[in-house]
N, C-alpha and C positions, 0 to 999 in steps of 0.2 A: 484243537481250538473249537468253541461249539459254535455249532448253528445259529447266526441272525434267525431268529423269527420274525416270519411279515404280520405287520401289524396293521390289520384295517382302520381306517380311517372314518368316523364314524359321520354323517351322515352334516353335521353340524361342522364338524370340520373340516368337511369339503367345502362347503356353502363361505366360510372363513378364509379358506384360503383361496378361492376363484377370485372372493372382496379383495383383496391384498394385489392378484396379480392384475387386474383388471384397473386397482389407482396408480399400481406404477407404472402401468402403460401409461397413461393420463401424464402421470408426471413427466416423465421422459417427451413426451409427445409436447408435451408444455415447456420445456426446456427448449427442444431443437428449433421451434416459431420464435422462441425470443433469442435465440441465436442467429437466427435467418434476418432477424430485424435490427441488430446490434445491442440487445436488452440483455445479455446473461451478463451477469456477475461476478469479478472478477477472482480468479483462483487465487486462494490463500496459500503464501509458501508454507512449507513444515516447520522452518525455525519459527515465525511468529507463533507457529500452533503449540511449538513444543513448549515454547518460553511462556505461553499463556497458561497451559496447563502442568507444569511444574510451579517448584516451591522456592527458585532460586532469585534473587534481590533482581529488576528488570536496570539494566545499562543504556545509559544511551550510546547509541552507535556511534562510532567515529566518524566526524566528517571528512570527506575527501576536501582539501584543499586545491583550488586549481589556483596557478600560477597565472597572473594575470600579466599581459604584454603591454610593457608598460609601452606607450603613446603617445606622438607628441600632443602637445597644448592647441588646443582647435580655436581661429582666429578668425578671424569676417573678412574675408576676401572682397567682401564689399567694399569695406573700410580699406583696403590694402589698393583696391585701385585694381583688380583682376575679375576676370569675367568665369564667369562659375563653366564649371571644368573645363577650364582651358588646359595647355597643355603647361602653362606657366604655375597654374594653382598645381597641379598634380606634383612639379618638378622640386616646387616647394614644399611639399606634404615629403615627397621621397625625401631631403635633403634634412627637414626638422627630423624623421625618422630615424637617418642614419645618424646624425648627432646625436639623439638621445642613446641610440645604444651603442654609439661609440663612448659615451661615456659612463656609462651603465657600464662596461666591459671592461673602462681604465680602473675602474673602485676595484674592480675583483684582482686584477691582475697582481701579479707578485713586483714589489721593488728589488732589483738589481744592485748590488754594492753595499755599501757600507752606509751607515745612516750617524748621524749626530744629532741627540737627545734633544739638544736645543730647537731645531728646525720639525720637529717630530711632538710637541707638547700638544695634550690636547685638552686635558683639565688641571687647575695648579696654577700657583706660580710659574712664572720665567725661569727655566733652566739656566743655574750656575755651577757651573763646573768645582767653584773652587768653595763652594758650600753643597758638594753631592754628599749627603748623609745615607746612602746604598755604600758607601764604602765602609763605614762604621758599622754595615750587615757581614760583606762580605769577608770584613778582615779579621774580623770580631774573633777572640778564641788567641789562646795563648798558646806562641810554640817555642817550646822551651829551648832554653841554650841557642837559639837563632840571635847573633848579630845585626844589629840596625845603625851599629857606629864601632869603626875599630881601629887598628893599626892604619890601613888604608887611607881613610878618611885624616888621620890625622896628619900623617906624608904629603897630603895634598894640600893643605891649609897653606896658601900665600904670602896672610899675614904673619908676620915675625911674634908680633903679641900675643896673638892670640894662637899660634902651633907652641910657644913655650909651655902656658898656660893646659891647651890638653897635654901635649907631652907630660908634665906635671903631674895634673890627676890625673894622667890613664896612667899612671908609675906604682901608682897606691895598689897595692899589695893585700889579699886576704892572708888574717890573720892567721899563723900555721902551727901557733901551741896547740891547738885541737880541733879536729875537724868539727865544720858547722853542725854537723847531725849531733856532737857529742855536747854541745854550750845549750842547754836546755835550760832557759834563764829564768821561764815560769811555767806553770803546769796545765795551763791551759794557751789559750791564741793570743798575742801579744792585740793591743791596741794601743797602747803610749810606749814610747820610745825615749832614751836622751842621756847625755851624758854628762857627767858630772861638770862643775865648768872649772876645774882644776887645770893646767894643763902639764901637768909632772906626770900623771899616767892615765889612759882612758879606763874611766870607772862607768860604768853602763846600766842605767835602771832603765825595768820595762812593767808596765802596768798590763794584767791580763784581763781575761773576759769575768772572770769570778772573783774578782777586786783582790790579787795578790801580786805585792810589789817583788820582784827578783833585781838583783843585784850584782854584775859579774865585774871582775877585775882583769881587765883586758892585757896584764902587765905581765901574769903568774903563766908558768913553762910549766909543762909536765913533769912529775916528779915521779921516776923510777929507780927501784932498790934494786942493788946485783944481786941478789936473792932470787929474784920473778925469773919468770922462763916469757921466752919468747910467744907462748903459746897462749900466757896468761891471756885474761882482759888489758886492753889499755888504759891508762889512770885517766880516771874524770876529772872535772874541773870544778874549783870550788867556789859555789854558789851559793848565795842564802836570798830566802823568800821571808816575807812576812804577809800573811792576811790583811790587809786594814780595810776593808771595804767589802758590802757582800755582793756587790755586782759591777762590773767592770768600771774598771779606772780608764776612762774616757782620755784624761789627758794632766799634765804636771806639769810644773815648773822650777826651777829654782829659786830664791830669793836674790834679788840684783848684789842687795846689800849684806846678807849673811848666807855663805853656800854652805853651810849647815842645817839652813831649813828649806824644805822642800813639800808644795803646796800640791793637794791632789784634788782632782773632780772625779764625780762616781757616779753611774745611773742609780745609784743609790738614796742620789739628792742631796749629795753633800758632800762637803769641801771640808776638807783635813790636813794639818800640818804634822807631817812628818820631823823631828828634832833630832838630825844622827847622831848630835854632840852627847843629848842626855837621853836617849832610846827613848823615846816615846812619839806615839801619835794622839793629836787634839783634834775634836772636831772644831771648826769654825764657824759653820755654816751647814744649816738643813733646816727644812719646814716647821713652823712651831706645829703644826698638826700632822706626828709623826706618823698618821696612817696617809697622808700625802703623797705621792706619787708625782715628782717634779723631774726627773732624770735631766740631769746636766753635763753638757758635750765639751765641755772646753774650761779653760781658766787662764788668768793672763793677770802679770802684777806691772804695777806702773814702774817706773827705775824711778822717777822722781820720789813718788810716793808707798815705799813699799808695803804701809798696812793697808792698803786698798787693792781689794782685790775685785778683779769683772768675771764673771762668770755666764756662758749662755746655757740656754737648757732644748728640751727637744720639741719647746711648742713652739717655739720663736720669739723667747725673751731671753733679754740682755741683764744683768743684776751691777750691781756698785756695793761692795759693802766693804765698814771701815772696822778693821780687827778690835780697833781701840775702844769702842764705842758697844756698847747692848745693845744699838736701836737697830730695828729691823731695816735693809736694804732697801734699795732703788730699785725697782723693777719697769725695764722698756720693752713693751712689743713693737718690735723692730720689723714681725714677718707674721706672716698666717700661719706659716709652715716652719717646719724643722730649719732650725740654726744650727748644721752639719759642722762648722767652723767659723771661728775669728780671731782677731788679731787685734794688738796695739800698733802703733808703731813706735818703734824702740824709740828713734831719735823726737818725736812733736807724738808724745801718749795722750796726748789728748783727742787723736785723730783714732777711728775704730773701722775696722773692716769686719764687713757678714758675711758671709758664703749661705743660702739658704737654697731647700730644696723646691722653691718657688720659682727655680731658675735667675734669681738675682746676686747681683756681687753690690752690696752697696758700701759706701763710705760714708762714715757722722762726723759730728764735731760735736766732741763733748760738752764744750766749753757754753755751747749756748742750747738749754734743755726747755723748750715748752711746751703751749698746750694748753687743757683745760685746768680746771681749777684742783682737779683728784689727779692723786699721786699717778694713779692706774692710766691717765690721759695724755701725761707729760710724755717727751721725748726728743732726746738729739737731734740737733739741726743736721738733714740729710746734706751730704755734697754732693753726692750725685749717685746713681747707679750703671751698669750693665748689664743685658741678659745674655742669655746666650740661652741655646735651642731643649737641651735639659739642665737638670737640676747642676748645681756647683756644688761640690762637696767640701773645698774647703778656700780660704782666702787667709791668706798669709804675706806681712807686710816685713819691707828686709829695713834695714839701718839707714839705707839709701832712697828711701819711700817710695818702694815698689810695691805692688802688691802680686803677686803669682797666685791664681785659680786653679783648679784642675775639677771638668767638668765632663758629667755621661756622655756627651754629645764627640767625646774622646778629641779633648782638647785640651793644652796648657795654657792658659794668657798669663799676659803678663804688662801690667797698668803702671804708665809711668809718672809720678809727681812729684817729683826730685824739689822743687818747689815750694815743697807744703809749710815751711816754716815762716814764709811772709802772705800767706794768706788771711785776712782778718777771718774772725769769727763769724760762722754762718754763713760762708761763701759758699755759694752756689754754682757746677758747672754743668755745662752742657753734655747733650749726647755724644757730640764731636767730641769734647775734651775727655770723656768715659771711653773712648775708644783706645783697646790694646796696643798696645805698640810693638807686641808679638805673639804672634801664635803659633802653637807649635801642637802637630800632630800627636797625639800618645792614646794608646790603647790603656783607655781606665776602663774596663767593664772588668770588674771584681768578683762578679758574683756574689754567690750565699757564703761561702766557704771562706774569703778570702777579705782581709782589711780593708778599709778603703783606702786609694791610694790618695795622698794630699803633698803638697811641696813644701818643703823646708828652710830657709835660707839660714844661712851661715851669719853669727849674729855680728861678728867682728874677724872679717877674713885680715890674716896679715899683710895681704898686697893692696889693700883695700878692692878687689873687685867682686862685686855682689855677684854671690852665686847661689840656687838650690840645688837641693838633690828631692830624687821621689822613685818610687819603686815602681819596677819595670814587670810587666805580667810574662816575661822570657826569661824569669829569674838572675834579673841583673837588677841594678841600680846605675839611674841614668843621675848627670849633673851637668847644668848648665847655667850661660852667664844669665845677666836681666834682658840681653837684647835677644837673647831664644837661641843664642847658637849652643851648642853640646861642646859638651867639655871630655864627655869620658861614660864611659859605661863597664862598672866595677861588677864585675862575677868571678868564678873560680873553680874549682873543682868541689865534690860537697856538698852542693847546695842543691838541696831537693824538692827545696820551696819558693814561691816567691817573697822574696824579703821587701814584704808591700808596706813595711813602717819603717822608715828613712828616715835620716836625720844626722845632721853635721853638731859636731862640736864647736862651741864658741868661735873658739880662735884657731884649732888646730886641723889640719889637712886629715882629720879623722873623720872618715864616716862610718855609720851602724846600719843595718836593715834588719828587720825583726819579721817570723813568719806566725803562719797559723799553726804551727805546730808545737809555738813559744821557747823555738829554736833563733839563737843569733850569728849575725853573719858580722863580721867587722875589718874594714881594710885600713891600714895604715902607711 
């Protein structure tokens, strides 16, 4: 390692550096007198130094919160009539003291037992028990092949009438020429359902999502030749389809008066007659401006009048139009919103039910229609309505002037106006008189995947007792009478879907349910 060499210091350098050590004397000397007198300056920590001379974004520090003890409310002793600190003023300072944080200490503490919603509200409505829509959260979801009405329930029925009556329909039987998976009635998810109204054998049409009618013959057995081996396929069942529509057939009917013809609705925008006698289908009915887009939910013919047919569509109009006639329809806005279902009623068709997704069920009277002076303004005198918490999907009125709902809010009503035939025109009822006369809990949440579920009634039962049926999300098919009791809940072995399109046959103890898989389910 070499040698430091000493380096003289020359002469000027010295003279420079005695200047240096001679002012820091000074300074330091100048320091310790303004410390001796309380004047130095207070030391800078290293974080402000560090964060001063870096490049990093400056934060504000966090404030310490201190918890303040909360204190009674300070009051004039004067005004109290006590002499400043006596021992009387003190005893009262301790005593508002110990109340304040004896009740400061009750908020924190935990409640003990059991508690009831009602006594516990603290924004909201009043708690009702028998309107808790938490149950419609937690019960929500389909569990398949669980019973909710069976053998049990029927044993225990007291009344005579009404255990013949389930006895009866829980008797009805699925149909066992071919299992449900193999009655594939159309090719895509059923949305109309219904049966021929013959009653010499159940003949079954179903309208799908892609406007094809299928057609099954509930009568025909499986047919096997002693030739097949056991091993074969098992024979199919003979079905036929026809197109007539290019997007779902919404809903059909039969003609009161010729059950040869058979009227369809289509999101298509139009209404078609199907002729089984001479194979053909006609349209009726669709927009004169056929780039129009009117999609129509429903259809419905009068018995009195069978060229007149009502149709609603999915903005919330009602139509009237008369086969006979070129002229363009009646068109009523009845809703804001989508017209999900409606109804005549068979026995006074003059009377009309809506089901809308505006959350209302209302009832018209044809008979008396007005308004302004344009067609577009006119409209049936309301009878009255009800709501209920969501939307209604469908309203369906039986022979006996009921009307059955089935609403999201996972509920059946059912409206009774057995009545309605000496009613004048244009009567009007009240909320009281719009109130159900049965309600009945059902799990209707459908989803994406699955029909909606809507009630049916039997259009001419042979005991005369009005009853529907509607499809059950446990893949059953539930039926019951007008006063909301249950009749029966038809399932079987088979059945891999829910048969969410239900529907009774006129007159006969037959019902159908149809799935999304355009699979049929039929007991007899």
């Amino acid at each position: 390692m070499a040698r430091k060499e000493i380096v003289e210091l020359s002469e000027y350098e010295q003279q420079r550096q005695a200047n240096i050590a001679e002012r820091d004397a000074l300074l330091k000397q100048l320091a310790l007198d303004a410390a001796s007198v309380g004047l130095a300056p207070q030391p800078i920590s290293k974080s402000s130094t560090s964060k001063k001379s870096g490049n990093a974004p400056k934060r504000k520090s966090a404030i310490a919160r201190v918890k303040e003890e909360v204190l009674p409310r300070r009051s004039s002793s004067r005004l109290a009539g006590l002499t400043a600190d006596s021992e009387v003023a003190k005893r009262k300072a301790e005593d508002e003291y110990v109340a304040v944080q004896e009740a400061a200490r009750s908020k924190r503490q935990r409640v003990e037992g059991d508690l009831d919603l009602k006594d516990v509200v603290v924004l909201g409505k009043e708690w009702d028990k028998s309107e808790n829509f938490l149950v419609d959260v937690v019960s929500r979801g389909a569990k398949p092949y669980e019973r909710t009405f069976g053998e049990s329930e029927v044993k225990e029925t007291s009344d005579k009438e009404l255990r013949a009556l389930r006895e009866k329909m829980s008797s009805l039987e699925l149909y066992d020429g071919f299992e449900p998976n193999k009655i594939k009635i159309t090719p895509e998810r059923i949305y109309s359902l219904g049966f021929h109204p013959s009653p010499s054998k159940p003949l079954l049409f179903a309208g799908d999502k892609l406007g094809n009618l299928g057609i099954f013959d509930g009568s025909q057995t499986p047919i096997k030749s002693e030739d097949d081996d056991d091993d074969d396929d098992p024979p199919t069942p003979n079905i036929t389809s026809f197109h007539l529509h290019t997007r779902t057939i919404s809903s059909f009917q039969f003609s009161p008066h010729n059950p040869s013809h058979l009227y369809t609705s289509s999101y298509d925008s139009s209404l078609r007659l199907l002729d089984l006698t001479a194979s053909t289908s006609t349209q009726i009915y669709a927009p004169t401006n056929p780039s129009n887009d009117e999609p129509l939910s429903g259809i419905e013919i009068s018995p009195l009048t069978p060229q007149i047919l009502y149709f609603s569509s999915l903005d919330g109009r009602v139509g009237r139009t008369d086969t006979r006639t070129p002229s363009p329809p009646e068109i009523w806005q009845l809703s804001d919103k989508k017209i999900g279902g409606f109804s005549l009623n068979p026995s006074q068709p003059h009377f009309l039910a809506t089901a809308s997704l505006d959350r209302f069920m209302r009832v018209w009277d044809l008979r008396k229609i007005s308004g302004g002076s344009s067609k577009d303004e006119r409209t049936p005198a309301l009878v009255g309505e009800h709501e209920s918490r969501l939307s209604v999907s469908h309203a369906a009125f039986s022979s006996a002037g009921h009307v059955a709902t089935a609403s999201y809010d996972d509920t059946i009503k059912v409206h009774s106006f057995e009545n309605m035939g000496g009613w004048p025109a244009g009567k009007e009822l009240t909320d009281a008189e719009m109130v159900p006369s049965a309600t009945i809990r059902h799990n209707n949440q459908t989803g994406r995947w699955v029909t909606i579920l809507r009630p049916q009634w039997q259009l001419s039962p042979q005991d005369s007792i009005p009853r529907f049926c509607i499809g059950n999300m446990n893949r059953f098919v539930d039926i019951y009478t007008a006063k909301g009791e249950q009749l029966a809940q038809l399932g079987g072995e088979g059945i891999s879907a829910v048969p969410a399109v239900a529907q009774f046959h006129p007159s006969q103890d037959w019902v159908a349910g149809g799935t999304a898989s355009g699979k049929l389910c039929l007991w007899m």
